[in-house]
C-alpha positions in Angstrom: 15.0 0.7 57.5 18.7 -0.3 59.1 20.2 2.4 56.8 17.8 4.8 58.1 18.4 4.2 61.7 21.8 4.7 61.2 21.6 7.7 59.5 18.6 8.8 63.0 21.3 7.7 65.0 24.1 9.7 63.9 22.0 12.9 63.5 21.0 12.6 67.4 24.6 12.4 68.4 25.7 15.2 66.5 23.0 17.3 67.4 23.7 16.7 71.5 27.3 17.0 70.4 27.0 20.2 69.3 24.8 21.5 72.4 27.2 20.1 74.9 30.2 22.3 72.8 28.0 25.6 72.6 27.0 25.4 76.4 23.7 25.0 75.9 24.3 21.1 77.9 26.5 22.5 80.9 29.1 20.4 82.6 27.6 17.7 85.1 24.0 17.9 83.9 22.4 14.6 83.5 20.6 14.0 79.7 17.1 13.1 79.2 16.7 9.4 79.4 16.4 6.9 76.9 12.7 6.1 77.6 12.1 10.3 78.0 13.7 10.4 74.2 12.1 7.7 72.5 8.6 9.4 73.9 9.6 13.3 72.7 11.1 12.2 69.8 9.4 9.7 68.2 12.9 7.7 67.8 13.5 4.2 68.5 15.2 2.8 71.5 18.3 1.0 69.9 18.7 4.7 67.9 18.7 6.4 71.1 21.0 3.8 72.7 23.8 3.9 69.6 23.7 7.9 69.6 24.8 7.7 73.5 27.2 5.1 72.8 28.9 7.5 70.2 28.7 10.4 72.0 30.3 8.0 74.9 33.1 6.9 72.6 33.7 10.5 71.7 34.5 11.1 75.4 31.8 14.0 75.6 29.5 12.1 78.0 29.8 9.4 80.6 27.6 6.8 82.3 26.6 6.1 85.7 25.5 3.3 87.3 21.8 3.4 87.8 21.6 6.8 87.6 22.0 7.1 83.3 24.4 9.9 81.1 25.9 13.0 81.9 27.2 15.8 80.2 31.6 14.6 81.2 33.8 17.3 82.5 35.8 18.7 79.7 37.7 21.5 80.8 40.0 21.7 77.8 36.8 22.7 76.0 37.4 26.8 77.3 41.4 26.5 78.2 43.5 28.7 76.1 47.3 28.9 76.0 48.5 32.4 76.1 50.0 33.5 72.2 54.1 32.3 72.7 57.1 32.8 71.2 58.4 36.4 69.9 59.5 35.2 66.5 62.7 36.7 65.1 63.5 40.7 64.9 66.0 40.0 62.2 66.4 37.8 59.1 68.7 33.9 60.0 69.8 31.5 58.5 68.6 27.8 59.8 71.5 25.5 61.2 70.8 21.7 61.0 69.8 20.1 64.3 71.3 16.9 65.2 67.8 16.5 67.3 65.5 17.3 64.7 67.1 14.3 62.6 66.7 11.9 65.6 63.1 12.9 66.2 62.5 12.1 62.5 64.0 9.0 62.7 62.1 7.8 66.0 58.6 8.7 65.0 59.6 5.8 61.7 60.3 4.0 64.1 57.4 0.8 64.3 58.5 -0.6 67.4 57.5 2.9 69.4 54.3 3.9 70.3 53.3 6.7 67.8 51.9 9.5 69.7 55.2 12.1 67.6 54.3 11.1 64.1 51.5 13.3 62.0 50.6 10.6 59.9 47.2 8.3 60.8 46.7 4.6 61.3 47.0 2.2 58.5 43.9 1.0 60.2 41.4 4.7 59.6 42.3 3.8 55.5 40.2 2.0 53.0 42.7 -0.1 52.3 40.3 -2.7 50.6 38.6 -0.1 48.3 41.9 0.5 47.4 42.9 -3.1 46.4 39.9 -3.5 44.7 40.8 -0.7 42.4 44.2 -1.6 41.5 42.8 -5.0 40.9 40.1 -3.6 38.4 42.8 -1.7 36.4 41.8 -1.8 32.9 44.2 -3.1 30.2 44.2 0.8 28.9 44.8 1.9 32.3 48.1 -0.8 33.2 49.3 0.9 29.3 48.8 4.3 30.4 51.0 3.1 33.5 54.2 2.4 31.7 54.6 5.9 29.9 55.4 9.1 31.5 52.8 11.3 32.8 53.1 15.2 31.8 54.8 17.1 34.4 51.9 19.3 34.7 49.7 16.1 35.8 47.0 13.7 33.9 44.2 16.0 32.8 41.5 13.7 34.3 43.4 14.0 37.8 43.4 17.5 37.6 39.7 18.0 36.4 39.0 15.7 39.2 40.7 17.8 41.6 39.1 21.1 39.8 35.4 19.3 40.6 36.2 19.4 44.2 36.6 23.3 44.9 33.3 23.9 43.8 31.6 25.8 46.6 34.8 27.4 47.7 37.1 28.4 45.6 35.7 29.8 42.4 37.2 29.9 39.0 40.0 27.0 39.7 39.9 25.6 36.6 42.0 21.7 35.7 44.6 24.0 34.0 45.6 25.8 37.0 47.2 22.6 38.7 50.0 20.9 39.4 50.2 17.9 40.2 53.3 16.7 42.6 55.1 13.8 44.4 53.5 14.9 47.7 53.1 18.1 49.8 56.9 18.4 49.8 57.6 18.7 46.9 54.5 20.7 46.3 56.3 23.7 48.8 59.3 22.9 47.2 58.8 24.1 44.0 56.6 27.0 45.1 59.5 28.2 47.1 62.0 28.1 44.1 59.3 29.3 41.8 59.4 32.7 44.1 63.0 33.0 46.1 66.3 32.6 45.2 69.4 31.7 47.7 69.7 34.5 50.2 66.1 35.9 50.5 64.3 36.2 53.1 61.2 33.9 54.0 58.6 35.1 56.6 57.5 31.6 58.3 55.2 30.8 61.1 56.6 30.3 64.7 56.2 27.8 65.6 55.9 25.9 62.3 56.2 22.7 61.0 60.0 21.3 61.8 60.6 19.8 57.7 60.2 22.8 56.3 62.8 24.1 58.2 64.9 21.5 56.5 64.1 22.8 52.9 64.5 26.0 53.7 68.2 25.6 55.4 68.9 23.5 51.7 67.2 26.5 49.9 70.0 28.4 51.4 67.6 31.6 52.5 66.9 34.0 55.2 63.9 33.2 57.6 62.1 35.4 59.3 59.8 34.2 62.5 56.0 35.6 62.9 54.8 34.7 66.4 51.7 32.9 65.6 48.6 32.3 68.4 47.6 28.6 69.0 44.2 29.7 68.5 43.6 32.2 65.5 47.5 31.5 63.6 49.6 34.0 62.4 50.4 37.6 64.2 49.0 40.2 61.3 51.0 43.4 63.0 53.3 41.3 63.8 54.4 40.4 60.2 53.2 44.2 58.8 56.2 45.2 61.3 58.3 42.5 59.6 57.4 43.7 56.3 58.6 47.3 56.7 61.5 46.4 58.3 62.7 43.4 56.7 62.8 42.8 52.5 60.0 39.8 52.8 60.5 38.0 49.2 57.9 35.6 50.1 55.5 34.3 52.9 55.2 30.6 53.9 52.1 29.9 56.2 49.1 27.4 57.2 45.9 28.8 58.0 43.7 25.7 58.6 44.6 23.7 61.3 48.4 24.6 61.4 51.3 22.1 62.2 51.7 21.9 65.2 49.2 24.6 67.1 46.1 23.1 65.3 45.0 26.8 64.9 42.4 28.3 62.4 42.7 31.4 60.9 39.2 33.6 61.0 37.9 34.4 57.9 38.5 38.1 58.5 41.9 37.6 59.6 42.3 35.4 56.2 40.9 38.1 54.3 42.9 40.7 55.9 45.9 38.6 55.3 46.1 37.9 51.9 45.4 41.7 50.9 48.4 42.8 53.1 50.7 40.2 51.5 48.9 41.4 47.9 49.5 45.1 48.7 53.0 44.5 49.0 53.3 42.1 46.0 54.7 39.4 48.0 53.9 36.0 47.0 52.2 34.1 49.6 52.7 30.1 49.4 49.9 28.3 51.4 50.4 24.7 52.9 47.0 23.5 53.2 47.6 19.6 54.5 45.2 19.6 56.8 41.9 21.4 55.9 39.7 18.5 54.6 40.1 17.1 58.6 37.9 19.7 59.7 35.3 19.3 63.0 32.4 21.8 61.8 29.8 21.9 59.4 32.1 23.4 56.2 35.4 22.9 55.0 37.3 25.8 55.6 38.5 28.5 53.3 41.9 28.6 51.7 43.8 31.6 51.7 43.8 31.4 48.0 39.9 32.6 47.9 41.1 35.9 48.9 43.7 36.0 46.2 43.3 39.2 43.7 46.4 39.3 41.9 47.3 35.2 41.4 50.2 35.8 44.1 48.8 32.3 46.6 49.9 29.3 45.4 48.0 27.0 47.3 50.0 23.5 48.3 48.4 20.4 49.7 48.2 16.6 49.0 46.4 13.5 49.8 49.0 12.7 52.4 47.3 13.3 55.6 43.5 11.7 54.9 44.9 8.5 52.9 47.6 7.5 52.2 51.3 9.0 52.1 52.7 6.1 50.4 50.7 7.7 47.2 52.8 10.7 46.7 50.2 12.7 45.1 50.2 16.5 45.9 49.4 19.5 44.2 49.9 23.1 43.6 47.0 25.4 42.7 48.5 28.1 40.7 47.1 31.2 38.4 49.0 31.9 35.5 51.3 34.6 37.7 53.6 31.3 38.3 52.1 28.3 36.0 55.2 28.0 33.3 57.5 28.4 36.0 56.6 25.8 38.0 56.0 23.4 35.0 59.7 23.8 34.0 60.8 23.2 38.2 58.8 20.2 38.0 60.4 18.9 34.9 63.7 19.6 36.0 62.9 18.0 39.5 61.2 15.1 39.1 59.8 15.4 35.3 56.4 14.0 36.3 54.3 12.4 39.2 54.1 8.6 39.1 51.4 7.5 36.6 50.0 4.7 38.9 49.7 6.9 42.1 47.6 9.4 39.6 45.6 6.8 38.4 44.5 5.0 41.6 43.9 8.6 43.0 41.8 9.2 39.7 39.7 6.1 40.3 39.2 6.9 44.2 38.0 10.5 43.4 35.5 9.2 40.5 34.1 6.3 42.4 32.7 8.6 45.5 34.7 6.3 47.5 37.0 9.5 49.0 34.5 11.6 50.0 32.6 8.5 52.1 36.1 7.6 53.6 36.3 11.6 54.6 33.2 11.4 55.9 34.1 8.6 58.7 37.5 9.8 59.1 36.7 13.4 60.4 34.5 11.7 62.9 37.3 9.0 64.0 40.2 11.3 63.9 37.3 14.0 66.1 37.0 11.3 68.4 40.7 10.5 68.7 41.5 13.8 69.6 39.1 13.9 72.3 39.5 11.1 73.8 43.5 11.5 73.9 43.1 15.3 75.2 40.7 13.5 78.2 43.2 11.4 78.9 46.2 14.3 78.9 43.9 15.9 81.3 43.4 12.6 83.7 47.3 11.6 83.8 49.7 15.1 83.3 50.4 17.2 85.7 47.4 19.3 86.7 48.9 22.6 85.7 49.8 21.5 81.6 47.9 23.8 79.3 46.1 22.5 76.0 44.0 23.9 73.2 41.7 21.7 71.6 42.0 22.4 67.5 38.7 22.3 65.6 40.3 20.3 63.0 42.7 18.0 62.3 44.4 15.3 64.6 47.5 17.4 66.5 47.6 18.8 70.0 50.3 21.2 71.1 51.0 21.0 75.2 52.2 23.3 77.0 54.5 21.6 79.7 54.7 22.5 83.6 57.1 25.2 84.2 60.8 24.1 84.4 60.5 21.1 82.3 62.4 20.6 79.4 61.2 18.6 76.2 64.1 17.1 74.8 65.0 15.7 78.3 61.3 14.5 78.2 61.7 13.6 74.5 65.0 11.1 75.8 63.1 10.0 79.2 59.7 8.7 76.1 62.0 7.2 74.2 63.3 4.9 76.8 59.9 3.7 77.4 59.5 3.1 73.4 56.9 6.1 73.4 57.9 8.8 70.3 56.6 12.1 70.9 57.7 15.5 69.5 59.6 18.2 71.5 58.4 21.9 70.8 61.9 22.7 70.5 62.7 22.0 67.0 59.3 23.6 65.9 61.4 26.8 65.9 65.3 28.3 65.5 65.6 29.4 68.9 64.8 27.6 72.0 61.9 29.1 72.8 59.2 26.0 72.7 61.9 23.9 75.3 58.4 23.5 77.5 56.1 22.1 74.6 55.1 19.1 73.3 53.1 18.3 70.2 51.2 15.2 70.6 49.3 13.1 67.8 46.0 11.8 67.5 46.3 9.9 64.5 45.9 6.6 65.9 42.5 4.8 67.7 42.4 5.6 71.1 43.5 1.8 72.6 44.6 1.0 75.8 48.0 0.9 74.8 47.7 4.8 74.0 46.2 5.6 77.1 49.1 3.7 79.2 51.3 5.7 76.9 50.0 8.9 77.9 50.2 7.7 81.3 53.7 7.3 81.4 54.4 10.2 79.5 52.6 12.0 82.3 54.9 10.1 84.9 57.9 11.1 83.2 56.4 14.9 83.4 56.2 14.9 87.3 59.6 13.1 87.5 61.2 16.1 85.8 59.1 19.1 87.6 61.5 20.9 89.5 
């Protein structure tokens, strides 16, 4: 009976949830009350009183005294920032920035408060389940440890991986991956797999700052797509780029891109991928973030689209586990298999056996997909209540867009104020955040922040934010 109240409990909450989100609950409006639900619904009174309480901790209601719950305002809910940035007209190479480096650096950094760093809390990780695994290591498992691993992967990691595209990608078969030492690596080998020093690489802008970094040591030519914080990646835009420029490959995120938080439409996907496969150029998908999502279904890769084996679909366990277990992984179709079996040889000859095998046993027990389960709904609940709190202490006139997935939110900052000088001003107050300015090659994100939701909202966040939004008037001209 406790199990099944829980279970009542969480299925009210979602469904108010999702009215207050759709409109159907308008700002201001007072809910039924407890007694008026426990009559109409034949629920229980502590089920009705936990379902508030979440809906409470998610920031999407509030309570007053003697009066009861109402819907909380949540303007961020509509707000939309305007598509930015112009890209680049002509092919560049990328310069290192001394500032990128030191951003890097800070967001390591333990003794600052991490609201720069996409990476989650120690304390959102089953870190027990975990222990008990490696504890229960099987004498055949601890010898399978101390020989290499194939540089393709261990078969049972990769039929494991295979199991989990069922319902969305058809026709991935254990064969068709490859297993690497994280997401980097996994873009890493893509790229060389299709481009060769001098090319030129059509990239989101803004993207994600460390690929910048491979690419300037790749030694190729980038070309900038503007990309809209809402639906990703301008389609003219780069179909203007293609005619014009000779696009050797395409590096993009469609689900919940680094740092916008934007999701490509389905049609837009669709649309995509058959330009890119029209004109033969490989398309290399980084595809971190799409198990974080908000909604009912996991969103589609670009790789379902994929006709002629040209997506080679990147991602890892990095961002919903745990990053010190550098397991990534390509999907490839035969297009690009050998090649990047004999890159990953070359590079690292194989993926640690021990990360593959404690990834092996997570995936087998069940235990992942229950962590995912309570992680989308912390990490949906983080990013509410730190966007509530971005409204309640900036500057009245910052613009944000609420992503329907993952735990990043890109600011836009009041005119006239810079974000490295706001970057420096943080930093002095042991707060790390991340200036929009080396989320491109040109300048043009100086008045953006991106912000990150990966840890539970405490009070020390929310003082954080505070300042932060101190700091921002301090600097308005």
């Amino acid at each position: 009976m406790k199990d099944k109240n829980r279970y009542l409990y969480k299925v009210l909450a979602t469904d108010i949830e999702k009215k207050i989100l759709n409109g159907t609950y308008v700002i201001g409006e007072k809910l039924p009350s407890i007694r008026e639900l426990h009559t109409n619904l034949n629920l229980s009174i502590s089920t009705i009183c936990k379902a508030f309480v979440e809906l409470e901790r998610t920031g999407l209601i509030e309570v007053r005294p003697k009066s009861g719950y109402y819907i909380k305002p949540i303007p961020f809910l509509d707000q939309k920032i305007p598509s930015i940035g112009a890209g680049s007209h002509s092919p560049q190479k990328i310069e290192s920035s001394f500032i990128s480096n030191e951003v890097q650096l800070a967001m390591r950094n333990p003794n600052y408060l991490p609201l720069g760093t996409a990476a989650l809390s120690i304390d959102l990780m089953p870190v027990k389940e975990i222990i008990r695994l490696i504890k229960n290591v099987s004498y055949r498992g601890i010898k399978s440890i101390f020989s290499y691993s194939l540089p393709q992967g261990e078969p049972e990691l990769r039929r494991q991986l295979a199991l989990r595209t069922v319902g969305f990608l058809e026709g991935v078969l254990p064969d068709n991956y490859i297993v690497t030492n994280g997401c980097t690596e996994a873009l890493v080998l893509a790229l060389k797999a299709v481009v060769k020093p001098e090319d030129t690489v059509a990239i989101e802008s803004p993207t994600f700052y460390g690929i910048l970094t491979v690419l300037e040591e790749m030694g190729v030519y980038v070309v900038e797509i503007p990309t809209d914080p809402v639906e990703g990646v301008n389609i003219e835009a780069l179909e203007n780029s293609i005619a014009t420029n000779n696009i050797k490959a395409c590096l993009f995120m469609s689900n919940f891109q680094n740092p916008l938080g934007s999701l490509i439409p389905d049609e837009k996907k669709e649309k995509l991928v058959r330009l890119l496969n029209h004109h033969e150029i490989p398309l290399i998908e980084d595809d971190v973030y799409s198990s974080l999502y908000h909604g009912k279904e996991r969103p589609k890769p670009l790789k379902f689209w994929d006709r002629k084996e040209l997506v080679l679909t990147c991602t890892s366990f990095s961002k919903t586990l745990a990053p010190g277990l550098r397991v990534g992984w390509i999907i490839a179709g035969n297009r690009f298999k050998n090649r990047l079996i004999e890159l990953k040889r070359e590079t690292s000859i194989a993926t640690s056996c021990l990360d593959q095998y404690v990834m092996t046993e997570i995936l087998k027990s069940g235990a992942y997909d229950k962590h995912l389960r309570h992680l989308r709904n912390s990490t949906r609940k983080q990013l509410y209540n730190v966007a509530h709190a971005i409204h309640e202490y900036f500057p009245k006139n910052i613009r944000l867009a609420v992503p329907k997935g993952g735990f990043l939110l890109w600011v836009q900052l009041p005119e006239g104020v810079d974000s490295i000088e706001l970057y420096y001003k943080a930093l002095e107050k042991q707060i790390s955040i991340l200036p929009g300015t080396i989320c491109a090659l040109s300048n043009q994100y100086k008045e953006y922040i991106r912000i990150s939701c990966g840890h539970p909202f405490t009070e020390d966040i929310r003082k954080g934010i505070a300042m932060v939004g101190d700091l921002i008037r301090e600097l308005s001209p």
